[in-house]
N, CA, C and O of each residue as an XYZ file, in Angstrom:
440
protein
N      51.492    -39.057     -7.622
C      52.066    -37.897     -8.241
C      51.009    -36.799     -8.351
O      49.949    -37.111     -8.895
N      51.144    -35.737     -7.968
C      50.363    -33.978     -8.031
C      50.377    -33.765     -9.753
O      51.124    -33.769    -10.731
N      49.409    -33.636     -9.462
C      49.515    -32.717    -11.132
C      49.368    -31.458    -10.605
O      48.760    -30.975     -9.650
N      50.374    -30.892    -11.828
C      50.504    -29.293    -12.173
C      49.816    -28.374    -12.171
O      48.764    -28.384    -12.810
N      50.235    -27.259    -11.412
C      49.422    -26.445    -10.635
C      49.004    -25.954    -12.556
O      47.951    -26.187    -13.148
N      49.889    -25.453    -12.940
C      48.976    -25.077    -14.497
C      47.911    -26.126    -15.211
O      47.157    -25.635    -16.051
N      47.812    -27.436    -14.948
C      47.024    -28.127    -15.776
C      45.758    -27.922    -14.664
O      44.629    -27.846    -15.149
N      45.864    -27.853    -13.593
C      44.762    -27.198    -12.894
C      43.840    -25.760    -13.325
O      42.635    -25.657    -13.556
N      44.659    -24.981    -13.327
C      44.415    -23.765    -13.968
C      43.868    -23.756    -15.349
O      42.977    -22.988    -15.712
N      44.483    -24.706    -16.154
C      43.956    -24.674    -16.968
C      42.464    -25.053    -17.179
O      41.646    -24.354    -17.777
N      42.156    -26.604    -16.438
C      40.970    -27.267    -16.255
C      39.898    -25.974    -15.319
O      38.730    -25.823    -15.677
N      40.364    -25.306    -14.379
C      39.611    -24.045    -13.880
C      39.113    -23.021    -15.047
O      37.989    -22.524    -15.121
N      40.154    -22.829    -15.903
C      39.966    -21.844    -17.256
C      38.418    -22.558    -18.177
O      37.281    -22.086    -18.185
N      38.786    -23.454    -18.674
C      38.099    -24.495    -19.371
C      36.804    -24.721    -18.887
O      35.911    -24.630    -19.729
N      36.383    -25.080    -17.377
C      35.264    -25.111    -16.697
C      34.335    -23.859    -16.712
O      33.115    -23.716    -16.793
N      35.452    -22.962    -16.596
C      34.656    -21.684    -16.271
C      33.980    -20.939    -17.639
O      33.022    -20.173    -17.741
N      34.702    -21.381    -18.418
C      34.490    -20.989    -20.000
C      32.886    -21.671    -20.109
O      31.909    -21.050    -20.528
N      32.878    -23.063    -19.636
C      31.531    -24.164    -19.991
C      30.535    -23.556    -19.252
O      29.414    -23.540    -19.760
N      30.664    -23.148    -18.370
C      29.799    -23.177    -17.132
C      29.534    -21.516    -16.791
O      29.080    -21.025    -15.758
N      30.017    -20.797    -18.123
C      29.875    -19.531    -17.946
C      29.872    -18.710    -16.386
O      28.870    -18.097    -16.018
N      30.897    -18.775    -15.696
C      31.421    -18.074    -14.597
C      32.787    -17.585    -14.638
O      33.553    -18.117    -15.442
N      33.198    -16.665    -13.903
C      34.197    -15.887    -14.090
C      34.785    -16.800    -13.671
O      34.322    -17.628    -12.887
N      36.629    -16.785    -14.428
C      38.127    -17.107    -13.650
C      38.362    -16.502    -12.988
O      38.635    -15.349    -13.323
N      38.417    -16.992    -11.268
C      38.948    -16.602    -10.672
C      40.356    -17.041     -9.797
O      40.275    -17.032     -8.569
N      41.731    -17.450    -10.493
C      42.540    -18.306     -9.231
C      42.679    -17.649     -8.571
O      41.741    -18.265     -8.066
N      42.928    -16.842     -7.872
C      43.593    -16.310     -6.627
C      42.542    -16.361     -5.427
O      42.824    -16.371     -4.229
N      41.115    -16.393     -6.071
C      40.104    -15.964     -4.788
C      39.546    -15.095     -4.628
O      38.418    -15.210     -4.148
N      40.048    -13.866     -4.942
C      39.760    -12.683     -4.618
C      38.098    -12.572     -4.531
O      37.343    -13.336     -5.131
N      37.636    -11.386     -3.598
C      36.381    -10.941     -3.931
C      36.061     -9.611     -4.541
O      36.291     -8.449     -4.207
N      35.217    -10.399     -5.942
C      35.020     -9.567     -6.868
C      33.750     -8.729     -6.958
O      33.714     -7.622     -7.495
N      32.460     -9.490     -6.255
C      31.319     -9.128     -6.131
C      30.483     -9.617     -7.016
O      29.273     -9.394     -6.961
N      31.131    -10.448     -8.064
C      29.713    -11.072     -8.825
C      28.850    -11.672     -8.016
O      27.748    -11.983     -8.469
N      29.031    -11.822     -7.280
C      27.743    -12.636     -6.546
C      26.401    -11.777     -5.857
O      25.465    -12.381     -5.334
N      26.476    -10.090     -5.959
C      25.607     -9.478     -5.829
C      25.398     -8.688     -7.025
O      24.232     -8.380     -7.273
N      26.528     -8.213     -8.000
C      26.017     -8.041     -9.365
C      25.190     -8.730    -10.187
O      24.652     -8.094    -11.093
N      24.883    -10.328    -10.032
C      24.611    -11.331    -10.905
C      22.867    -11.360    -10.249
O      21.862    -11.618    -10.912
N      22.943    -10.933     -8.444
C      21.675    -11.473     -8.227
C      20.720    -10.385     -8.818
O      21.170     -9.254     -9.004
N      19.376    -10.690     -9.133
C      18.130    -10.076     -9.691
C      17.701     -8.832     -8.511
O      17.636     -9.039     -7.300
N      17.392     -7.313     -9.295
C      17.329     -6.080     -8.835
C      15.889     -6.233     -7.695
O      14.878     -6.828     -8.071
N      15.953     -5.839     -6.811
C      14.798     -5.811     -6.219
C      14.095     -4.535     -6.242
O      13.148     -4.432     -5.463
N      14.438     -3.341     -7.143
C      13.644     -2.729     -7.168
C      12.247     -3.075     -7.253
O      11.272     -3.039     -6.502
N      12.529     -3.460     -8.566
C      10.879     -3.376     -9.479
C       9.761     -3.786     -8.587
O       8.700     -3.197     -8.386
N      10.304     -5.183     -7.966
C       9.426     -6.069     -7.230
C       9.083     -5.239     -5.502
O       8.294     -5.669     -4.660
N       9.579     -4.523     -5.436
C       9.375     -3.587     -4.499
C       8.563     -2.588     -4.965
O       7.813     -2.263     -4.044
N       8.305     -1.805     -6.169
C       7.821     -1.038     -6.424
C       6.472     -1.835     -6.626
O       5.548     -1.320     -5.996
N       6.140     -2.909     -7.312
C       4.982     -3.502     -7.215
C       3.947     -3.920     -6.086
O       2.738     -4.155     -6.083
N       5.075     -3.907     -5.008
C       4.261     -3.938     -3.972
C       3.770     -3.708     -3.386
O       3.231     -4.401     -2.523
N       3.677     -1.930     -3.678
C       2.790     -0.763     -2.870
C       1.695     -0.435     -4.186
O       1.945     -0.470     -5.390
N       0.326     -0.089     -3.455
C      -0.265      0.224     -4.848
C      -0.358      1.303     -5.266
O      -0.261      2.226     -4.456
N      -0.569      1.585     -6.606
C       0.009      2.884     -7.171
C      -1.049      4.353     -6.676
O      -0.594      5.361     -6.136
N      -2.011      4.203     -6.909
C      -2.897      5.194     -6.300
C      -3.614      4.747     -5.218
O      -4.267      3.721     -5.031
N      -3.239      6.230     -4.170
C      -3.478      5.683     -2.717
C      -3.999      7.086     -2.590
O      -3.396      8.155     -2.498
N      -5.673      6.711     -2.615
C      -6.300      8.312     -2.148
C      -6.675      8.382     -0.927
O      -7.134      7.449     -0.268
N      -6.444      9.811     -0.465
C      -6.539     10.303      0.777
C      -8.231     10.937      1.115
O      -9.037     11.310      0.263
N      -8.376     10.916      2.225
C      -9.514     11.339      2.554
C     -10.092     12.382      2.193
O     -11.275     12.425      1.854
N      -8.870     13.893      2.247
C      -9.001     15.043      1.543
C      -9.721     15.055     -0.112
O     -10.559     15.836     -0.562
N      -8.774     13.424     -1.049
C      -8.963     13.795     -2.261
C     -10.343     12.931     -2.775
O     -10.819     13.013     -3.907
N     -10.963     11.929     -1.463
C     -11.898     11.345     -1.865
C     -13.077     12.467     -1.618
O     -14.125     12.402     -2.261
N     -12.841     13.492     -0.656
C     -13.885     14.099     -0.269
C     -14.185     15.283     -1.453
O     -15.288     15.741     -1.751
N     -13.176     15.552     -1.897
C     -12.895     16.334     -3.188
C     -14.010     16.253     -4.198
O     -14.883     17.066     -4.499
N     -13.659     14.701     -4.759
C     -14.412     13.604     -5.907
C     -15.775     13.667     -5.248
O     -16.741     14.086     -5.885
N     -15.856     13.368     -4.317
C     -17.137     12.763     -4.074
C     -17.677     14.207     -2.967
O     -17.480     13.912     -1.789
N     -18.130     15.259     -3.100
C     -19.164     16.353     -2.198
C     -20.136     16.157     -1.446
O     -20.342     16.628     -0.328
N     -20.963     15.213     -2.260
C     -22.593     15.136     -1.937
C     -22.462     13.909     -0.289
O     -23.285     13.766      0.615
N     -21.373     13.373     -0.445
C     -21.456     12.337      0.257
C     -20.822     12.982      1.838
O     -20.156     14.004      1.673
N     -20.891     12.731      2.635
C     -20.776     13.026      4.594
C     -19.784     12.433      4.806
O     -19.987     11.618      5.706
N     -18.784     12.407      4.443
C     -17.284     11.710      5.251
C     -16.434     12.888      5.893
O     -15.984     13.830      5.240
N     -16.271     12.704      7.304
C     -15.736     13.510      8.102
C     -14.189     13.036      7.919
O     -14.112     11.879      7.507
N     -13.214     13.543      8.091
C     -11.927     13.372      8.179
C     -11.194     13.733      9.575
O     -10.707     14.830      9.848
N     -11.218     12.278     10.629
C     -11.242     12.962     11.853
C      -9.758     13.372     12.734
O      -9.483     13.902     13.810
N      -9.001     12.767     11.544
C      -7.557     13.258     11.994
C      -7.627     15.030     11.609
O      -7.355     15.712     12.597
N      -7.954     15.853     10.317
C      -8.063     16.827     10.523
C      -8.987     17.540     11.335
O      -8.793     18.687     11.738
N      -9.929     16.895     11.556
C     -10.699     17.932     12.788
C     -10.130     17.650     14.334
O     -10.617     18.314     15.249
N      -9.256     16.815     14.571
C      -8.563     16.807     15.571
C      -7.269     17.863     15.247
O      -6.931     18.501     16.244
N      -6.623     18.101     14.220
C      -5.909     19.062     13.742
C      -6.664     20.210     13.684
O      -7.206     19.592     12.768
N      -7.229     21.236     13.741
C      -7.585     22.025     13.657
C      -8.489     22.353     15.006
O      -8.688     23.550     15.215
N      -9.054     21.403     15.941
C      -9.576     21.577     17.165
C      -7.525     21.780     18.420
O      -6.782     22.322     19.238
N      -7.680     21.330     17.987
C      -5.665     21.558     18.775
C      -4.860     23.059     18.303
O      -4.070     23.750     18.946
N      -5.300     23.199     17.200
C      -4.606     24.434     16.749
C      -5.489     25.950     17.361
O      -5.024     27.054     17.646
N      -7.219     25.328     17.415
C      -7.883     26.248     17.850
C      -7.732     26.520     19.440
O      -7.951     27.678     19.796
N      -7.456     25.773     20.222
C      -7.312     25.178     21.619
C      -5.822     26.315     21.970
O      -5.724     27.028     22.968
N      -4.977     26.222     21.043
C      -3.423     26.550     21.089
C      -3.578     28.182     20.937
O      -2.858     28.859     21.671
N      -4.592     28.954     19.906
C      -5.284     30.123     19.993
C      -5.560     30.609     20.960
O      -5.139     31.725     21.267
N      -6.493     29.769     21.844
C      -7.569     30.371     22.527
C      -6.004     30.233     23.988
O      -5.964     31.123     24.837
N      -5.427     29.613     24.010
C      -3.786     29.955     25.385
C      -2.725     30.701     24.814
O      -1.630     30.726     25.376
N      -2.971     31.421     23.565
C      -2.314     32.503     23.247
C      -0.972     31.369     22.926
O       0.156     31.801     23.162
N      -1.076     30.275     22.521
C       0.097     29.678     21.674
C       0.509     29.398     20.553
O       1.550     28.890     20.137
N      -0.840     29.953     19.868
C      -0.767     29.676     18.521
C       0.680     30.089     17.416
O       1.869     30.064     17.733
N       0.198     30.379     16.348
C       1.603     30.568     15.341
C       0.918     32.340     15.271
O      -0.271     32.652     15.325
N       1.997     33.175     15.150
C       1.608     34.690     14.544
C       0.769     34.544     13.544
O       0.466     33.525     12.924
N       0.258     36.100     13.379
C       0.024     36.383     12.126
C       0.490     37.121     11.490
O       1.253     38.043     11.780
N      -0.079     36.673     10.161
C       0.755     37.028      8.858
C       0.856     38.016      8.712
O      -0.108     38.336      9.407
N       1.331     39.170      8.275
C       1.251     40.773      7.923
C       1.521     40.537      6.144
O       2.263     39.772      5.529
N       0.837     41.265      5.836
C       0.449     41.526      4.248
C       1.624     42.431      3.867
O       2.150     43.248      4.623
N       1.862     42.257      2.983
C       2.795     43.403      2.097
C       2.729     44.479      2.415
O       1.712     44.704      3.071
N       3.780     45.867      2.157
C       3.139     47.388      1.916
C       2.667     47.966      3.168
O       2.263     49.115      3.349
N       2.812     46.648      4.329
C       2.232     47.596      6.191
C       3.539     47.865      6.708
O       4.463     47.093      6.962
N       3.432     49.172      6.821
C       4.700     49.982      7.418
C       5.042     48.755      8.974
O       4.336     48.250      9.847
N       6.652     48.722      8.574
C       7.165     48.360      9.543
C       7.522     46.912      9.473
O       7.719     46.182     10.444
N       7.576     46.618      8.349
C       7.549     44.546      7.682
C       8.610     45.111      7.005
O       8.702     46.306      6.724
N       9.639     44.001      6.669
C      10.373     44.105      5.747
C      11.393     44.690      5.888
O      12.203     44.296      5.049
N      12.001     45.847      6.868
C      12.604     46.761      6.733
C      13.550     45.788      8.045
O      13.044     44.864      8.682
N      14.970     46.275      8.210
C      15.771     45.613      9.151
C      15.918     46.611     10.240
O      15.750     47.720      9.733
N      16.179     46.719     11.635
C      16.297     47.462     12.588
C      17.655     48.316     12.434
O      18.567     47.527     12.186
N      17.908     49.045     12.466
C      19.085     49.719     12.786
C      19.612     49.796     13.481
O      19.083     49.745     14.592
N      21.381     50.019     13.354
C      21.940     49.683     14.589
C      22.149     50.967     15.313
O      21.918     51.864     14.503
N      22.430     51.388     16.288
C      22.412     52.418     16.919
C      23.982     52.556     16.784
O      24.877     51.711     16.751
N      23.981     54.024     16.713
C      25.405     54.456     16.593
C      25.857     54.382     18.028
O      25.114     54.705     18.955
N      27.380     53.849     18.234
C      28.130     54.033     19.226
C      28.788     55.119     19.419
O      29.096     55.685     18.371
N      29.154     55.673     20.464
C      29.961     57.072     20.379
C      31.510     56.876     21.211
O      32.300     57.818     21.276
Protein backbone atom coordinates (compact mmCIF):
# COMPACT_ATOMS: atom_id res chain seq x y z
CA UNK A 1 0.00 0.00 0.00
CA UNK A 2 1.37 3.90 -1.10
CA UNK A 3 1.11 6.19 1.48
CA UNK A 4 -0.42 9.53 0.96
CA UNK A 5 0.86 11.91 -1.12
CA UNK A 6 -0.02 14.46 1.99
CA UNK A 7 1.66 12.35 4.72
CA UNK A 8 4.63 12.74 2.42
CA UNK A 9 4.36 16.34 2.28
CA UNK A 10 3.93 16.49 5.41
CA UNK A 11 7.18 14.38 6.47
CA UNK A 12 8.96 16.91 3.58
CA UNK A 13 7.40 19.94 5.76
CA UNK A 14 8.71 18.45 9.08
CA UNK A 15 12.28 17.55 7.65
CA UNK A 16 12.72 20.73 6.23
CA UNK A 17 11.66 22.56 9.39
CA UNK A 18 14.71 20.12 11.28
CA UNK A 19 17.17 20.47 8.83
CA UNK A 20 16.56 24.11 8.27
CA UNK A 21 16.02 24.17 4.34
CA UNK A 22 13.38 25.56 2.38
CA UNK A 23 9.89 23.58 1.36
CA UNK A 24 10.00 22.99 -1.71
CA UNK A 25 7.19 20.31 -3.37
CA UNK A 26 6.85 21.18 -6.69
CA UNK A 27 10.70 21.56 -7.53
CA UNK A 28 10.82 24.64 -8.73
CA UNK A 29 14.10 26.66 -9.05
CA UNK A 30 14.36 29.09 -6.53
CA UNK A 31 18.06 29.93 -6.35
CA UNK A 32 18.89 29.23 -2.82
CA UNK A 33 21.59 27.42 -3.80
CA UNK A 34 23.59 30.53 -4.97
CA UNK A 35 21.99 32.89 -2.40
CA UNK A 36 23.10 30.54 0.50
CA UNK A 37 26.72 30.11 -1.07
CA UNK A 38 29.51 32.50 0.70
CA UNK A 39 30.23 36.11 -1.24
CA UNK A 40 33.42 36.01 -3.01
CA UNK A 41 33.98 39.39 -2.92
CA UNK A 42 35.93 39.99 0.12
CA UNK A 43 38.21 37.04 -0.57
CA UNK A 44 38.92 38.52 -3.88
CA UNK A 45 39.59 41.78 -2.62
CA UNK A 46 42.23 40.22 -0.29
CA UNK A 47 43.95 38.94 -2.86
CA UNK A 48 45.44 41.83 -4.56
CA UNK A 49 47.64 43.91 -2.31
CA UNK A 50 46.45 47.06 -1.22
CA UNK A 51 49.29 49.47 -2.03
CA UNK A 52 50.92 48.93 -5.26
CA UNK A 53 53.57 51.71 -5.94
CA UNK A 54 54.55 52.71 -9.19
CA UNK A 55 57.84 53.66 -10.36
CA UNK A 56 56.75 57.35 -10.87
CA UNK A 57 55.63 57.35 -7.03
CA UNK A 58 58.72 55.46 -5.75
CA UNK A 59 60.89 57.89 -7.61
CA UNK A 60 58.86 60.71 -6.03
CA UNK A 61 59.67 59.26 -2.23
CA UNK A 62 62.88 58.40 -2.86
CA UNK A 63 65.11 61.54 -5.25
CA UNK A 64 68.53 60.93 -4.14
CA UNK A 65 68.36 57.44 -5.44
CA UNK A 66 69.01 56.62 -9.76
CA UNK A 67 66.01 54.57 -10.83
CA UNK A 68 65.30 55.09 -14.43
CA UNK A 69 61.72 54.26 -15.47
CA UNK A 70 62.25 52.62 -18.81
CA UNK A 71 58.78 52.20 -20.03
CA UNK A 72 58.53 56.08 -19.81
CA UNK A 73 61.64 56.88 -21.53
CA UNK A 74 60.57 54.59 -24.21
CA UNK A 75 57.32 56.79 -24.06
CA UNK A 76 58.65 59.88 -24.56
CA UNK A 77 61.66 58.74 -27.03
CA UNK A 78 58.46 57.52 -29.51
CA UNK A 79 56.60 60.65 -28.98
CA UNK A 80 59.91 62.59 -29.72
CA UNK A 81 60.62 60.32 -32.89
CA UNK A 82 56.67 61.07 -33.93
CA UNK A 83 57.81 65.08 -33.69
CA UNK A 84 60.75 64.94 -35.44
CA UNK A 85 58.09 63.00 -38.88
CA UNK A 86 55.83 65.77 -38.23
CA UNK A 87 53.28 63.19 -36.48
CA UNK A 88 53.11 64.31 -33.42
CA UNK A 89 49.81 65.70 -31.50
CA UNK A 90 49.23 69.80 -32.22
CA UNK A 91 49.84 72.41 -30.21
CA UNK A 92 48.08 73.89 -27.70
CA UNK A 93 47.03 77.59 -28.29
CA UNK A 94 46.58 79.57 -25.04
CA UNK A 95 43.55 81.57 -24.38
CA UNK A 96 42.85 85.29 -25.70
CA UNK A 97 45.03 84.33 -29.37
CA UNK A 98 42.89 85.74 -31.96
CA UNK A 99 41.34 83.12 -33.97
CA UNK A 100 40.70 80.07 -31.07
CA UNK A 101 37.45 79.75 -29.93
CA UNK A 102 35.44 81.53 -32.34
CA UNK A 103 33.29 79.14 -34.96
CA UNK A 104 33.72 79.72 -38.83
CA UNK A 105 30.96 81.27 -40.54
CA UNK A 106 28.82 80.17 -42.91
CA UNK A 107 28.89 81.92 -46.08
CA UNK A 108 25.80 83.39 -47.30
CA UNK A 109 24.07 81.70 -50.24
CA UNK A 110 22.46 83.86 -52.83
Amino acid sequence: MATARSRILDLMRVSCRLFNTTFNPTGERTGNKILRARLKGPSLAQYYPKDYLTIKQFRRGFPELAISDEKEEYRVQQVEDKKLRGKGAPKKYKLGRPGTGTKKKKAKRK
